[in-house]
C-alpha positions as CSV (number, residue, x, y, z in Angstrom):
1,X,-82.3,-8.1,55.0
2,X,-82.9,-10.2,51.5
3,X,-83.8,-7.1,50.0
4,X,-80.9,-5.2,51.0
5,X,-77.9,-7.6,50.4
6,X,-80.1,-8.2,46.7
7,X,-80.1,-4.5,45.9
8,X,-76.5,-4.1,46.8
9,X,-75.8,-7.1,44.5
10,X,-77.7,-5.8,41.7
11,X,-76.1,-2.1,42.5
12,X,-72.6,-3.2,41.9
13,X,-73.7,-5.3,39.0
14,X,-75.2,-2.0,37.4
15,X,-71.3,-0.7,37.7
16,X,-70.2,-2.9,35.0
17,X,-69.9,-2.2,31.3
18,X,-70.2,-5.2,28.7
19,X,-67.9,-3.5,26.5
20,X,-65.7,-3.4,29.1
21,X,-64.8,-7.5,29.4
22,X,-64.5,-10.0,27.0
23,X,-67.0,-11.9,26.0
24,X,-66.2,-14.9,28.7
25,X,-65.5,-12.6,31.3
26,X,-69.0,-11.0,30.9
27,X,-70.2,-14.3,31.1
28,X,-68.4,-15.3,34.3
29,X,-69.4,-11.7,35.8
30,X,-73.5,-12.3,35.2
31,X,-72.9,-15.8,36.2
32,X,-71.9,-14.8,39.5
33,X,-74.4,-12.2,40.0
34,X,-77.1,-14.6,38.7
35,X,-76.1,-16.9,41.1
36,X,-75.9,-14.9,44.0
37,X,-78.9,-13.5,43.5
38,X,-80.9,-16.7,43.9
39,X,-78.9,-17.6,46.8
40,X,-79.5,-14.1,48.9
41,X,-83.0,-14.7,47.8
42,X,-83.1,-18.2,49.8
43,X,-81.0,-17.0,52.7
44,X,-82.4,-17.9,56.4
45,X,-80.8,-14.8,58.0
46,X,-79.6,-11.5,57.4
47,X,-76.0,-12.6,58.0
48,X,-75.9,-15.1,55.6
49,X,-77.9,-12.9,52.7
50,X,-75.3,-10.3,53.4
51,X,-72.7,-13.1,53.5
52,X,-73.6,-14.6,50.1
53,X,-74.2,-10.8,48.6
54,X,-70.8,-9.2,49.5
55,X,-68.9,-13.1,49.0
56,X,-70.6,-11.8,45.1
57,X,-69.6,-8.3,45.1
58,X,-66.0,-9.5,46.0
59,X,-65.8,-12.2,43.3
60,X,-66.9,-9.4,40.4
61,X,-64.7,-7.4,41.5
62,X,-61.7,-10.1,40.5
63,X,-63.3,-10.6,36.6
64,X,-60.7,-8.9,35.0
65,X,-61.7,-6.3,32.2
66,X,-59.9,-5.9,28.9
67,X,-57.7,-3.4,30.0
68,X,-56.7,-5.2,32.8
69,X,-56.3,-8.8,30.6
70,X,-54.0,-6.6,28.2
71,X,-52.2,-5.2,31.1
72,X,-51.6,-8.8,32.1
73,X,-50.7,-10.1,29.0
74,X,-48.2,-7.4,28.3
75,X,-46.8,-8.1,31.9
76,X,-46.2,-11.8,31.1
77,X,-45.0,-11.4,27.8
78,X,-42.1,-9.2,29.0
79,X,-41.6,-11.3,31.9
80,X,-41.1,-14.5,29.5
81,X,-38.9,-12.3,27.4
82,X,-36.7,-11.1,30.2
83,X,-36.2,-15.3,30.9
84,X,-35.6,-16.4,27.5
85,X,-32.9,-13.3,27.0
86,X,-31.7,-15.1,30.0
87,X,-31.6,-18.8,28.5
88,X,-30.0,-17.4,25.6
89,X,-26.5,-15.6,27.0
90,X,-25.6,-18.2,29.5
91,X,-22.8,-18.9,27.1
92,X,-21.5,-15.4,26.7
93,X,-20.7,-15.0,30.5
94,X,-18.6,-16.1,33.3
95,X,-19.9,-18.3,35.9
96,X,-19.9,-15.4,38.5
97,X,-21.3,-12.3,36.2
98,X,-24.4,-14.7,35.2
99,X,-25.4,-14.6,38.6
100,X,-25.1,-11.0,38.6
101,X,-27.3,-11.0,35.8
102,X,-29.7,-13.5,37.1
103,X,-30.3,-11.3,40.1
104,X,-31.3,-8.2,37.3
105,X,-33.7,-10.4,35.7
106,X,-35.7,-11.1,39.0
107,X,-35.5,-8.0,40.2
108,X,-37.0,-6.3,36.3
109,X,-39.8,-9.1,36.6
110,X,-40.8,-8.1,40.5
111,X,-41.1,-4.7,38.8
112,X,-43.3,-5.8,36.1
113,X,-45.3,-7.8,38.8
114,X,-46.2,-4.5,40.0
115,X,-46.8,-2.2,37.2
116,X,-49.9,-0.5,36.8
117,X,-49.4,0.7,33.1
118,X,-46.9,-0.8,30.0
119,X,-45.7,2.7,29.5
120,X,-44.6,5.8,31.7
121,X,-42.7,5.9,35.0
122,X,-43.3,2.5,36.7
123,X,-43.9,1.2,34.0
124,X,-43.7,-2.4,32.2
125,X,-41.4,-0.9,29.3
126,X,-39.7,0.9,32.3
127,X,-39.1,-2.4,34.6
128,X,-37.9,-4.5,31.2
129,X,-35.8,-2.3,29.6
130,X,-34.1,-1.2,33.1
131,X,-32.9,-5.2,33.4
132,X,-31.5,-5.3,29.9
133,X,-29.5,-1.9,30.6
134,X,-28.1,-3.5,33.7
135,X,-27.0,-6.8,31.6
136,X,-25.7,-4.6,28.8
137,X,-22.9,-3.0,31.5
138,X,-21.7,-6.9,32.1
139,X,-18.5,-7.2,30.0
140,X,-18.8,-10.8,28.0
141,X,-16.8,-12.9,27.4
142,X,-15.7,-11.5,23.8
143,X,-15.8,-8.1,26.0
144,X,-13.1,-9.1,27.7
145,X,-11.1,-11.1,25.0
146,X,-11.9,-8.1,23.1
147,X,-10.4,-5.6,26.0
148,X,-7.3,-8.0,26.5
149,X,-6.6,-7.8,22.5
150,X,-6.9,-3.8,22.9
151,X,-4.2,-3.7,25.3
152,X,-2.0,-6.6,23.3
153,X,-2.5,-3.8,20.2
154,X,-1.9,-0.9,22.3
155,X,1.5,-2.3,23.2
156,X,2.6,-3.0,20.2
157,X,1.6,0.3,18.4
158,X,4.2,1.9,21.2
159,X,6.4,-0.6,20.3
160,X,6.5,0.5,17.4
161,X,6.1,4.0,18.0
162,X,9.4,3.7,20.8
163,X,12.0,2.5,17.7
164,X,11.4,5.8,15.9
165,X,14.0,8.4,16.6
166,X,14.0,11.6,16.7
167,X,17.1,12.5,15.0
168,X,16.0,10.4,12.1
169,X,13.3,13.0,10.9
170,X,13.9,16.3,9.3
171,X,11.1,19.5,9.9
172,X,7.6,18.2,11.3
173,X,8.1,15.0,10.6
174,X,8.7,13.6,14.2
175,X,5.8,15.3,15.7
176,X,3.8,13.5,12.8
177,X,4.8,10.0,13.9
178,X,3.7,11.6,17.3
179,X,0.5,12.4,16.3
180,X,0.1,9.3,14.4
181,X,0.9,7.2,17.9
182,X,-1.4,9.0,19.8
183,X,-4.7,9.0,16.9
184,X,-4.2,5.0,16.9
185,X,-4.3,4.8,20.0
186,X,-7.8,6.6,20.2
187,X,-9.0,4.1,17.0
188,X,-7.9,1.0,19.0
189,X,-9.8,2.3,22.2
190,X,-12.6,2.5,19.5
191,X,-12.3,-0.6,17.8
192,X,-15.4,-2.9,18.3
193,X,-14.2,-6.4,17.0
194,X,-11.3,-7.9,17.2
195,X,-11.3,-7.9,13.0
196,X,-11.6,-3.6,13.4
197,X,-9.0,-4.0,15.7
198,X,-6.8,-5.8,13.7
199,X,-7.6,-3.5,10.7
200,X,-7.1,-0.8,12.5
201,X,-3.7,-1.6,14.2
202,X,-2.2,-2.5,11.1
203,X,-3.4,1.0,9.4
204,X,-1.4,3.2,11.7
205,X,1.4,1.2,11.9
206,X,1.6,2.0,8.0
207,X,1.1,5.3,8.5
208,X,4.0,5.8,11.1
209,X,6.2,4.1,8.5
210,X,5.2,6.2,6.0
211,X,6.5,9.3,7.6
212,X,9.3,10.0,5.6
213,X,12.3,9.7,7.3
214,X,16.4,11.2,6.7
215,X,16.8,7.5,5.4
216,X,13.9,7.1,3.1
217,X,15.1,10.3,1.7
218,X,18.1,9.3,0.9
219,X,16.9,5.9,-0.6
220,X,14.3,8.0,-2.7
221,X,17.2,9.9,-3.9
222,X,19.5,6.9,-4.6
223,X,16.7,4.9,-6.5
224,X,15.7,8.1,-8.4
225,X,18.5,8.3,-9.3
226,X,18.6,8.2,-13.8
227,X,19.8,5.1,-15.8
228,X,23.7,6.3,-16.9
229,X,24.0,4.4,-20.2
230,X,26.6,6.1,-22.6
231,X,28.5,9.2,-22.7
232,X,25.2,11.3,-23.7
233,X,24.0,11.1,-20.1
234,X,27.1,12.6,-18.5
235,X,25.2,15.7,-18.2
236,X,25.7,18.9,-15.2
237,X,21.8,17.5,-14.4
238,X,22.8,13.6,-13.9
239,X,26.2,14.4,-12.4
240,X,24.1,16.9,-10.0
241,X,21.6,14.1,-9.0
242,X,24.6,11.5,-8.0
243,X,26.6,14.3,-6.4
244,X,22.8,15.7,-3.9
245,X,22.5,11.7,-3.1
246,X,26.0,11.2,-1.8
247,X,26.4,14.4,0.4
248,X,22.9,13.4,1.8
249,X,23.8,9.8,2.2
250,X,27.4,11.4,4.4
251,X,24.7,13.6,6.2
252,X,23.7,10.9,8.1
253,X,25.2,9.5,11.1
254,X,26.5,5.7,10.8
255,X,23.4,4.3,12.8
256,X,21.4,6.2,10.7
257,X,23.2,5.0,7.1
258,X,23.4,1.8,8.5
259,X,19.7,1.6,7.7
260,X,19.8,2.0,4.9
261,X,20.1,-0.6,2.7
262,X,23.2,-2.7,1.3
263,X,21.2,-2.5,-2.2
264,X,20.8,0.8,-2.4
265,X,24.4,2.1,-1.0
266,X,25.2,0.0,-4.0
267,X,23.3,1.4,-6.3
268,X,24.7,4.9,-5.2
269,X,28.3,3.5,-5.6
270,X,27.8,2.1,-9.0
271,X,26.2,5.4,-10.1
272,X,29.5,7.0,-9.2
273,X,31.4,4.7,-10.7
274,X,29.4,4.8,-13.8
275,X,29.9,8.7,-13.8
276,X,33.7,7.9,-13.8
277,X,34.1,5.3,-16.5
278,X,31.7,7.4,-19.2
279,X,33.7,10.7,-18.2
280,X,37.1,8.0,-18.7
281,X,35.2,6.7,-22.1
282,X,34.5,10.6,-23.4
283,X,38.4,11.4,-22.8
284,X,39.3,8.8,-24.6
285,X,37.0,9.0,-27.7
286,X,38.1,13.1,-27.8
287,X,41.6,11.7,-27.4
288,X,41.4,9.6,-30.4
289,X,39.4,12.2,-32.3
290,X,41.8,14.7,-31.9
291,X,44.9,12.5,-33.0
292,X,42.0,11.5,-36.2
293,X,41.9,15.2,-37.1
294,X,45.6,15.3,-36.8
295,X,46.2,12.9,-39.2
296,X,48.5,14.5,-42.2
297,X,47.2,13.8,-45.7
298,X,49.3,10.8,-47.6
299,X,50.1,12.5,-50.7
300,X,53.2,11.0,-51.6
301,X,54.5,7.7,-52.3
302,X,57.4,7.8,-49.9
303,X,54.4,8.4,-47.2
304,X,53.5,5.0,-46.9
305,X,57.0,4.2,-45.6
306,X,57.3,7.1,-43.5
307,X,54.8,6.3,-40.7
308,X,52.0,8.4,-41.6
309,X,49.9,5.3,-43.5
310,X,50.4,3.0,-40.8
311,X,49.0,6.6,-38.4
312,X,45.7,5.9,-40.6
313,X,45.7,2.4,-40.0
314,X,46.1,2.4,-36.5
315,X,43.6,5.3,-36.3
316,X,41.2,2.7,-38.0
317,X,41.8,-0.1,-36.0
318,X,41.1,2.4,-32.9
319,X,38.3,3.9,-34.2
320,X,36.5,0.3,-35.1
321,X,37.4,-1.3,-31.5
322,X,39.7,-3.6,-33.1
323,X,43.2,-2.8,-31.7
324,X,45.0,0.1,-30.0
325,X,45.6,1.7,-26.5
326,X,41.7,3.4,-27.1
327,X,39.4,1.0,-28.7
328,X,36.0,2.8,-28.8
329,X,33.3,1.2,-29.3
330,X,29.5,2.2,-30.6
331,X,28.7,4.6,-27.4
332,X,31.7,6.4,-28.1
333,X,31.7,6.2,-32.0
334,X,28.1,7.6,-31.7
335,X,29.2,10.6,-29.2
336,X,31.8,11.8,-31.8
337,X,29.3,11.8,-34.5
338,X,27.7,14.6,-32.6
339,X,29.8,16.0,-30.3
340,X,30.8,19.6,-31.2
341,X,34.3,19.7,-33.0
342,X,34.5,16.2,-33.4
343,X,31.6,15.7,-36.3
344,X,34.1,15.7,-38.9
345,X,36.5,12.9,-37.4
346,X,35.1,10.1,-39.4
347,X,35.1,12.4,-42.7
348,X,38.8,12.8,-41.8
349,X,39.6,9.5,-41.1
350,X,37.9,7.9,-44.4
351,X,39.8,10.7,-46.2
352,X,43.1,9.9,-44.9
353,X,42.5,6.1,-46.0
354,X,41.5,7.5,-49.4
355,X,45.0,8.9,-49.2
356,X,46.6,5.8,-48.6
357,X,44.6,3.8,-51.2
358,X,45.6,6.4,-53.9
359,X,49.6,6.2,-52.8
360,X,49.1,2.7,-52.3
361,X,47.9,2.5,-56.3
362,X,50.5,4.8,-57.4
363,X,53.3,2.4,-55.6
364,X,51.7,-0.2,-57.2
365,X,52.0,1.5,-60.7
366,X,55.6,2.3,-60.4
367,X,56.6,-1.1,-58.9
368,X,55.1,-2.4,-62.2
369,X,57.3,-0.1,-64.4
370,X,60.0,-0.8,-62.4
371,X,60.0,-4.7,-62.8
372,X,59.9,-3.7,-66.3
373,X,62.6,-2.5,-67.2
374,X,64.4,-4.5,-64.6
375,X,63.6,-6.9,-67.2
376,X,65.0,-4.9,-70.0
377,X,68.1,-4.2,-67.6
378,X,69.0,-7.7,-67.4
379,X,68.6,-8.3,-71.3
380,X,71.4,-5.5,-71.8
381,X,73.5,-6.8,-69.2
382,X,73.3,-10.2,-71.1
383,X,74.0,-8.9,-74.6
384,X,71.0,-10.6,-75.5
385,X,68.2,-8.1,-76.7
386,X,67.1,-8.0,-80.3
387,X,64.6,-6.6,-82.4
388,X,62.4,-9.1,-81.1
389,X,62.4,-7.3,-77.7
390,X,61.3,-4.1,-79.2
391,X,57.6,-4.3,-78.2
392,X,58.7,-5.3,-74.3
393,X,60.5,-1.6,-74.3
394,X,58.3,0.1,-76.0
395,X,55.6,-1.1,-73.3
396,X,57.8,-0.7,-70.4
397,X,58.2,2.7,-72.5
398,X,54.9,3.6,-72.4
399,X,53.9,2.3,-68.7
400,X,57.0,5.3,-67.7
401,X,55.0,7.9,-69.9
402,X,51.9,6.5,-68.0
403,X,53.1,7.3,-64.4
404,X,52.1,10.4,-62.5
């Protein structure tokens, strides 16, 4: 019977490989067959050699080899890492979904308890990464601040979307806005912050407001409109552009003009105003022009007396801005100096007053003659003259001879 239990002790002993175990574990294995051994060897009956050999066989069978130490290892080190993911989201849940989630953690690490291999169905990697797919599925908190802000932005993009009207677009432009509603409502559902969702509702609410509506064409017309500074910009082109903004500004109905802006309906209403006082301002520089090239030449003395000097003068005094019904001033002056038939209207005008400086001269002349021999009159009349005098007539004489 000693012989027996010993050869079926050293049988299963010869089933082990040393490069199988770790050096400790070998150990512990020959230790127990080493043991046993001496104790089969000493036993009093059969039952207790076979007792003490199979007690042996048993306990070798329990030395874990490497494989089975790495299977171990791996087992516990997912295990701990299942608990310390665990630990470390307690704050990220509600009360009642981290029980939820405590319930996937014991359940992955009863499924790691009974692996046979890490990897494959079964599995370690199976059992571990099962449990973190089930806590993935939990909403956190920030999942459900996150949600609520989705619906908070979803609302207002309609909001938004629900003021825009119809009417107020011209071809495709409504079904844009449409289209623009519905894509940011897809990038909200998208979003995976609440900074991206912020970004991302502010982005298509621009770009619903940039569709262009009837209104923001108008305004685009209205502030395109070109600067009307003098009498040179009163041109078919400008008049045009002020004439396309008003009839699309009465196009629209009164809601729709009522949105557009104070300013601007100002600025279309000073354009047209503007149109009216430089087309006012070019009558009256051609008005004055023509009555300039009307002006007779002064070619006689008895002109200066006659009205037509004091026509120049008054043309003068017109033309410079001083005084008149039509004062021009430099827009105007600069307009006739280029306008076609009126280039020659200051020519005319400096001629005329040439005119008048040369009758003016002449009066001058004659008045000086006259006194005289007013002088020469009033010695006759007083019996006074004597050869004294002579040189007084001969001069007055002489200035006569000198006249034209």
């Amino acid at each position: 019977a000693r012989a027996r239990a010993a050869a079926a002790l050293t049988a299963a002993n010869n089933g082990y490989t040393e490069t199988d175990y770790l050096v400790n574990d070998w150990g512990t294995l020959l230790y127990i067959h080493s043991t046993a051994s001496t104790a089969v060897s000493g036993a009093d009956t059969p039952a207790a050699a076979f007792g003490l050999s199979d007690g042996a066989i048993d306990a070798m069978s329990k030395v874990p080899t490497k494989e089975q130490r790495e299977l171990q290892d791996n087992k516990d080190n997912h295990k701990q890492l299942l608990l310390n993911y665990e630990a470390g989201i307690q704050g990220d849940y509600e009360a009642d979904r981290l029980v939820s989630i405590h319930g996937f953690v014991l359940d992955g690490i009863s499924k790691i308890d009974v692996a046979t291999a890490l990897n494959g169905a079964g599995g370690i990697l199976e059992a571990y990464d099962g449990a973190l797919a089930k806590i993935a599925l939990i909403p956190t908190k920030a999942d459900d601040a996150l949600t609520a802000a989705k619906a908070a932005a979803k609302i207002a993009l309609t909001d938004l979307f629900n003021l825009k009207n119809a009417a107020d677009y011209a071809g495709t432009g409504y079904q844009d806005v449409i289209d623009r509603h519905a894509a940011g409502q897809n990038a909200l559902d998208a979003a995976a912050t609440l900074s991206a969702l912020e970004s991302v509702l502010n982005q298509y609410k621009n770009s619903i407001n940039a569709v262009e509506t009837k209104m923001k064409t108008v305004t685009d017309l209205i502030t395109a409109l070109p600067a009307l500074g003098g009498i040179a910009a009163l041109t078919t082109e400008n008049e045009g552009k002020v004439q396309a903004a008003r009839a699309a500004y009465d196009a629209l109905t009164p809601t729709q003009q009522a949105a557009v802006s104070a300013e601007t309906v100002a600025r279309l209403q000073a354009k047209e105003t503007r149109l009216i006082e430089l087309a006012q301002s070019k009558t009256d520089a051609e008005k004055l022009g023509d009555e300039i090239l009307a002006l007779v030449s002064v070619t006689q003395i008895g002109h200066l007396t006659d009205g037509k000097a004091a026509a120049v003068a008054d043309a003068r005094s017109a033309y410079d801005g001083v005084a008149g019904a039509i004062k021009l001033n430099a827009d105007q002056r600069a307009y006739l100096a280029t306008a076609a038939g009126y280039t020659d209207v200051l020519t005319r005008l400096e001629a005329r007053e040439d005119g008048v400086r040369t009758q003016e001269g002449c009066k001058a002349a004659a008045q000086s003659v006259s006194d005289k021999i007013d002088a020469i009159k009033n010695l006759l009349d007083g019996n006074s003259i004597t050869l004294a005098h002579e040189t007084q007539i001969a001069d007055a004489e002489g200035s006569y001879g000198a006249l034209s």
